[in-house]
C-alpha positions as CSV (number, residue, x, y, z in Angstrom):
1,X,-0.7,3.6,-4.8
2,X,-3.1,1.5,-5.5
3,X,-4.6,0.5,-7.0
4,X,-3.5,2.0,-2.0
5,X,-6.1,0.7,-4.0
6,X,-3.3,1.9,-1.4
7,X,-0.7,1.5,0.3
8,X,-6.9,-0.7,1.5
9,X,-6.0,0.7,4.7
10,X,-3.5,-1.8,5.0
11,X,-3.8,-0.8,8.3
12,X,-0.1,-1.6,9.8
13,X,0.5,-3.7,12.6
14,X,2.3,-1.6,14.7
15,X,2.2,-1.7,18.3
16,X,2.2,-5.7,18.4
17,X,3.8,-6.3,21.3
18,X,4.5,-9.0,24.1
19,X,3.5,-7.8,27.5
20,X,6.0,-5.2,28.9
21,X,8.8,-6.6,27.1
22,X,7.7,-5.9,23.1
23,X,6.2,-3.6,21.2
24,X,6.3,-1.4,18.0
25,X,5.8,2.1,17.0
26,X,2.3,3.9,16.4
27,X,0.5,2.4,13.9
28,X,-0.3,4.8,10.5
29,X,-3.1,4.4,7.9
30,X,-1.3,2.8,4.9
31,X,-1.0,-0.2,2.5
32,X,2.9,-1.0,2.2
33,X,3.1,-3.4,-0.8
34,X,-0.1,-2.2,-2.7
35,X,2.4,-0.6,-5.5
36,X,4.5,-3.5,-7.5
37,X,6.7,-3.7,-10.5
38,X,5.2,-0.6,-12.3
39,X,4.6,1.6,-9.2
40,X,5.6,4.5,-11.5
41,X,3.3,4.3,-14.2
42,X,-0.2,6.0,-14.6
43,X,-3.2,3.7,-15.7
44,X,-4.3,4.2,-19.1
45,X,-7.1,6.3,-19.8
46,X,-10.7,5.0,-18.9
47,X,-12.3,3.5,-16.1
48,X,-10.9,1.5,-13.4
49,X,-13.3,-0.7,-10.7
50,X,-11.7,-3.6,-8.3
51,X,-11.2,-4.9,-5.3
52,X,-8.4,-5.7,-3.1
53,X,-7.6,-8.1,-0.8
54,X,-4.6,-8.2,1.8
55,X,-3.5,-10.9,4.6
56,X,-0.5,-10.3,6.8
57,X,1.0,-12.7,9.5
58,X,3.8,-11.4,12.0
59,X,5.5,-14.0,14.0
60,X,7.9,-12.3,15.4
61,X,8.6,-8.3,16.9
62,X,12.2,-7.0,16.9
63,X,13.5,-4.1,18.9
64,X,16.0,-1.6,17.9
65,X,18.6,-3.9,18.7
66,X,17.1,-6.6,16.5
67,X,16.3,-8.5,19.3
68,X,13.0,-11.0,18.6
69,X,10.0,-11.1,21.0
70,X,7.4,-13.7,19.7
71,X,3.8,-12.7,18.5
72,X,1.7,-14.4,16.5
73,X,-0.5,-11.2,14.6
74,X,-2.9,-11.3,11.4
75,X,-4.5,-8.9,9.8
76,X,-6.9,-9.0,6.9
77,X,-7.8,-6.0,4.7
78,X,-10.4,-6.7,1.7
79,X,-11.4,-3.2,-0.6
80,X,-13.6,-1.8,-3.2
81,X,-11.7,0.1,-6.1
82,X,-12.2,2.6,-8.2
83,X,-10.0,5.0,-10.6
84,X,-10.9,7.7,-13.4
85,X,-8.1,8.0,-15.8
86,X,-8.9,11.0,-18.3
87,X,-7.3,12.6,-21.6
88,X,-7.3,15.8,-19.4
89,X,-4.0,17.6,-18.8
90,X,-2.3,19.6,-15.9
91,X,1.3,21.1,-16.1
92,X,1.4,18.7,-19.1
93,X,0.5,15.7,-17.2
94,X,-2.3,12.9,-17.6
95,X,-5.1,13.9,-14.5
96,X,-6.8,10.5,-12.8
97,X,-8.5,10.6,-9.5
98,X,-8.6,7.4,-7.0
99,X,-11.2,5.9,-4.0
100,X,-10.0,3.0,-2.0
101,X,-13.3,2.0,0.3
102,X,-11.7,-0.8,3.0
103,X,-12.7,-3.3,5.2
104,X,-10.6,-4.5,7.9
105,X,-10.5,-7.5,10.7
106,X,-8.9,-5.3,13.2
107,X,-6.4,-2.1,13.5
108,X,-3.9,-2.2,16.3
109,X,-3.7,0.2,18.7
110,X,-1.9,-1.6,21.2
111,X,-2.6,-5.3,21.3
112,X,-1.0,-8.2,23.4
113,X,0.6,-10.8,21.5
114,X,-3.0,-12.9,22.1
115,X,-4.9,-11.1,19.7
116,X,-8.8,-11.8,20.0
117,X,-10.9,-12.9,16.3
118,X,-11.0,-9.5,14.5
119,X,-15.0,-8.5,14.2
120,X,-14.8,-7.0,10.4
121,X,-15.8,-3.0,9.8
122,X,-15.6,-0.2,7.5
123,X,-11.9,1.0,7.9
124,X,-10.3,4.3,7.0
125,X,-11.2,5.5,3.5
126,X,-8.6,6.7,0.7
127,X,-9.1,9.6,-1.3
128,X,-6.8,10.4,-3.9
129,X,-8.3,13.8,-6.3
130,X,-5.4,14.4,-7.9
131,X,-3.0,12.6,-9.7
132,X,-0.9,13.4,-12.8
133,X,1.2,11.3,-15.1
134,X,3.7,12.1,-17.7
135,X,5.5,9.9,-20.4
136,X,9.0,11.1,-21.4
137,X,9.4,8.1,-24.5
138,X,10.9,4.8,-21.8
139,X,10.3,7.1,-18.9
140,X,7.0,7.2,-17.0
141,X,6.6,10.0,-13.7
142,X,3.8,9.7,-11.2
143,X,2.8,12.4,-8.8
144,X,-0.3,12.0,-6.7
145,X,-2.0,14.1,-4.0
146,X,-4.3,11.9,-1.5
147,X,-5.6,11.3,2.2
148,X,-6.6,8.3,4.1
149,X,-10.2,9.9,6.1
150,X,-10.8,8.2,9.8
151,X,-13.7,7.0,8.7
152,X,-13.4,3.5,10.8
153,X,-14.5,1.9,13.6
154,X,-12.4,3.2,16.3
155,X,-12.4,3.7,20.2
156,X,-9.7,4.8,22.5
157,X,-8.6,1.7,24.0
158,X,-11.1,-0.8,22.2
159,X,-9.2,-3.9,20.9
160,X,-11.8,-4.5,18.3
161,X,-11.2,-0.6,16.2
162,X,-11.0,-0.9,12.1
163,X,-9.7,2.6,12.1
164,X,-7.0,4.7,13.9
165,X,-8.7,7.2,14.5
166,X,-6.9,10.0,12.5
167,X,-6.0,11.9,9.6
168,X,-3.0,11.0,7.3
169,X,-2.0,13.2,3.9
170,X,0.2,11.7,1.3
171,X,2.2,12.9,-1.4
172,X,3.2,10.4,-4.0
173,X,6.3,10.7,-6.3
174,X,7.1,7.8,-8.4
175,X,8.9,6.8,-12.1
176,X,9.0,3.6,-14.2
177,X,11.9,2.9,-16.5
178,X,11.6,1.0,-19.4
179,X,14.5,-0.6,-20.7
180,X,13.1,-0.9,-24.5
181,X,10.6,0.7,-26.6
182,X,8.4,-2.9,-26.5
183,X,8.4,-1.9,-22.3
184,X,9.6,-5.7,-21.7
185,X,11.6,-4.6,-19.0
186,X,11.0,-2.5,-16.0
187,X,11.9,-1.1,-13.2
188,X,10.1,1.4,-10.8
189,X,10.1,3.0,-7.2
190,X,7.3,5.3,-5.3
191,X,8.1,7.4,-3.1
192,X,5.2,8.5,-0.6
193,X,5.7,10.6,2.8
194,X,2.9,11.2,4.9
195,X,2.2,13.7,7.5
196,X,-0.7,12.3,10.3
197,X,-3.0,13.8,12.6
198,X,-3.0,13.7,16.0
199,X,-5.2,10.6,17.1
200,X,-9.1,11.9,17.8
201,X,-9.5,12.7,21.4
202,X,-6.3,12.5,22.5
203,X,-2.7,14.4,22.1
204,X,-1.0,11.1,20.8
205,X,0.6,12.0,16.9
206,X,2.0,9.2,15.1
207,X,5.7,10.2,13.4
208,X,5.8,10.9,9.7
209,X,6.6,8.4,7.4
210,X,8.3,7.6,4.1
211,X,7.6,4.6,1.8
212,X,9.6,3.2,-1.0
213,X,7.9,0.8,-3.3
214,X,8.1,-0.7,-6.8
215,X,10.6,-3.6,-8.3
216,X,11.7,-4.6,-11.5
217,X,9.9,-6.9,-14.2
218,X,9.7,-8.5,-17.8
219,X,7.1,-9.5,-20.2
220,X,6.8,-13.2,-20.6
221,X,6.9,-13.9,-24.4
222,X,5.4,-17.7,-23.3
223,X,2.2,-15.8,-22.3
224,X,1.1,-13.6,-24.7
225,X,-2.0,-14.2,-24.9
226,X,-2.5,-12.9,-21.2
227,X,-0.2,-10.1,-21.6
228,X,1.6,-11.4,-18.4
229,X,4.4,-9.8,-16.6
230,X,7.0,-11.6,-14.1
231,X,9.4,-9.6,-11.6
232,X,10.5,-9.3,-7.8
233,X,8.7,-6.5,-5.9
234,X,9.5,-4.9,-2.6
235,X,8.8,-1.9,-0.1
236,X,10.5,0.0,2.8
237,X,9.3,2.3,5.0
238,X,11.0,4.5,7.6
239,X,9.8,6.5,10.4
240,X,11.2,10.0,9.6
241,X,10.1,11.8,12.8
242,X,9.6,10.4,16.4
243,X,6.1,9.6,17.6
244,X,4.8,11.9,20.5
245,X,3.2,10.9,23.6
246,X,3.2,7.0,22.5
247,X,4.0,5.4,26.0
248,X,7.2,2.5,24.9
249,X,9.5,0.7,26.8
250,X,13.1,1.8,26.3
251,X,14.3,-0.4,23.6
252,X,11.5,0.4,21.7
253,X,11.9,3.9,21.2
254,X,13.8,3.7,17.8
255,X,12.2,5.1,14.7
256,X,10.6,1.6,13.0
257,X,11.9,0.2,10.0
258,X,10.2,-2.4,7.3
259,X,11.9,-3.7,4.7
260,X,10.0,-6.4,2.5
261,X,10.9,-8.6,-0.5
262,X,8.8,-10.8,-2.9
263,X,7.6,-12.1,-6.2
264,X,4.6,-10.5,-8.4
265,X,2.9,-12.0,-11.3
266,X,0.4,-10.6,-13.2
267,X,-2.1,-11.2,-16.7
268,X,-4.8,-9.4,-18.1
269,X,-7.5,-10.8,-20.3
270,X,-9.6,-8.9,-22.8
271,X,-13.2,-9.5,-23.6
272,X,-15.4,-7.0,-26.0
273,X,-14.8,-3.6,-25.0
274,X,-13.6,-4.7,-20.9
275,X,-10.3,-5.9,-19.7
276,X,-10.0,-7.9,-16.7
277,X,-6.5,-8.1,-14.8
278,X,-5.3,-10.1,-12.1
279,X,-1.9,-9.5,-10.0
280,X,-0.2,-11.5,-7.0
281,X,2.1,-9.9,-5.0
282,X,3.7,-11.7,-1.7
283,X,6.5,-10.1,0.3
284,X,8.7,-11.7,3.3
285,X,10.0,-9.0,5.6
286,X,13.2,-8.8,7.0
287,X,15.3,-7.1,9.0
288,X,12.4,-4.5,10.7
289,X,13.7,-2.6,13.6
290,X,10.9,-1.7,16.1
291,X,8.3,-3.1,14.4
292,X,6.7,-6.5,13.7
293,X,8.2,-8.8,11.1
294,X,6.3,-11.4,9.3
295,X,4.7,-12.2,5.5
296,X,2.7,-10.4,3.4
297,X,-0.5,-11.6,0.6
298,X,-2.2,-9.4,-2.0
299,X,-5.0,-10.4,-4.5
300,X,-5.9,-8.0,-6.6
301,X,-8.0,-8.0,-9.6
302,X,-9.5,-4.6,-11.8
303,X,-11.8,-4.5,-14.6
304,X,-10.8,-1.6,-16.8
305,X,-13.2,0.2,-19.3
306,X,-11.1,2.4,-21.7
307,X,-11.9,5.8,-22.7
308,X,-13.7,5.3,-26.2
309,X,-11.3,8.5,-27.3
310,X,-8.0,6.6,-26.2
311,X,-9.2,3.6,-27.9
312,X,-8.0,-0.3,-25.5
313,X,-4.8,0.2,-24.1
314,X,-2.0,-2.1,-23.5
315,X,-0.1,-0.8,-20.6
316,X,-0.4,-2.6,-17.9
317,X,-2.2,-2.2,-15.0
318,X,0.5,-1.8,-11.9
């Protein structure tokens, strides 16, 4: 997930609301949109350090009906990244290990749709200790293991928290398919589900989720040198159980929905024994049920240090 860097917490607006009339579902610590166009495909052996940065901007809140209420709701995530990527095996597989370390403007709890200057803070740390690829000749599998910690900022009923407060663990399932042995075209999907904690100091438990992310790509011949890649991304995420003890109006009580849409470009550039890549990812949402609905940015950028064994790879980075 990436780079979750995942799904940064890209801590989700949820519980935008207009007064009385508009709200959303209980936030959950997550990135959706931090996987792209090879969300199924392991990063080559070595070393893996980045950052990544996140902006989204809802305009709108729908309710189960699809009825809009507006808002006008940012949030900006920026993170530190860092992935081991070894020769070692499990069950076959390729082990790597991941640490997202966020910051955050704000996480919502329950904000009006006048939403105060965030006030930036440590958010809710990723850990991911296991992960394990396999490669099955045009076929790539994922399958990862990991746990956003509450390690941010975060007070019942503060409107300035960079954490929600709680635990969330996440399996990961994913594949890539190639359509040619050159891997010009792609196309991928991850699946992650997590299962949260109830919120500290309270008996509020946000519902499980599930995530779908990835898209399809191609090489671009015209940009060789950069080893570029081209393609339309996406994600969806569904509420799969109901949240508990989350006070919501009537029309609100729906399991929330995203479902997101968007181009990704991406180059890498190497120098000596380093490689430097660079991806762009921006969705537009559409069609959210019980949730906020607006655009989605990410920057982000690795610097990749192969395992001297595996010699410099090509694959890549997703």
């Amino acid at each position: 997930m990436l780079p979750s860097f995942r799904n940064i917490a890209a801590l989700i607006v949820a519980f935008a609301a207009a007064p009385t009339r508009a709200a959303a579902q209980a936030p959950v610590p997550q990135y959706r949109g931090d996987y792209g166009i090879e969300s199924g495909t392991q990063a080559p052996p070595g070393t893996w350090m980045g950052m990544l940065y996140n902006y989204y901007r809802a305009t709108i809140v729908r309710d189960e009906q699809g009825t809009r209420f507006p808002i006008n709701t940012t949030v900006s995530n920026a993170a530190l990244l860092g992935e081991y990527s070894s020769l070692a095996t499990v069950l076959g597989g390729r082990w790597a290990a991941r640490i997202i370390v966020p910051f955050a403007s704000r996480a919502f709890g329950l904000p009006q749709v006048a939403v105060p200057d965030g006030e930036w803070g440590f958010s809710d740390l990723y850990l991911q200790p296991l992960q394990l690829g396999w490669k099955v000749q045009q076929l790539d599998f994922l399958f990862g293991q990991g746990v956003f910690v509450p390690t941010g900022r975060f007070t019942e009923g503060a409107n300035n928290n960079t954490g929600l407060g709680m635990w969330s663990y996440e399996t990961t399932l994913g594949s890539t398919l190639y359509a040619d042995s050159a891997r010009t075209l792609s196309v991928s999907t991850l699946l992650s589900y997590q299962i949260n904690s109830s919120v500290r100091g309270s008996d509020r438990r946000a519902g499980q989720t599930l995530t779908a992310e990835g898209g399809f790509g191609t090489a671009l011949p015209w940009w060789t040198r950069t080893n570029g890649r081209l393609g339309m991304a996406y994600y969806t995420r569904w509420k799969t159980t109901a949240d508990h003890n989350y006070p919501l109006p009537p029309n609100f009580r729906h399991r929330d929905e995203y479902y997101a849409f968007g181009p990704e470009l991406s180059a890498n550039w190497s120098a000596k024994s380093a490689t430097t890549y660079l991806t762009l990812r921006y969705f537009w949402e559409g069609g959210n049920l019980v949730a906020p609905q607006g655009q989605s940015f990410y920057l982000i950028a690795n610097v990749y240090l192969p395992n001297a064994k595996a010699g410099q790879s090509t694959v890549a980075k997703k």
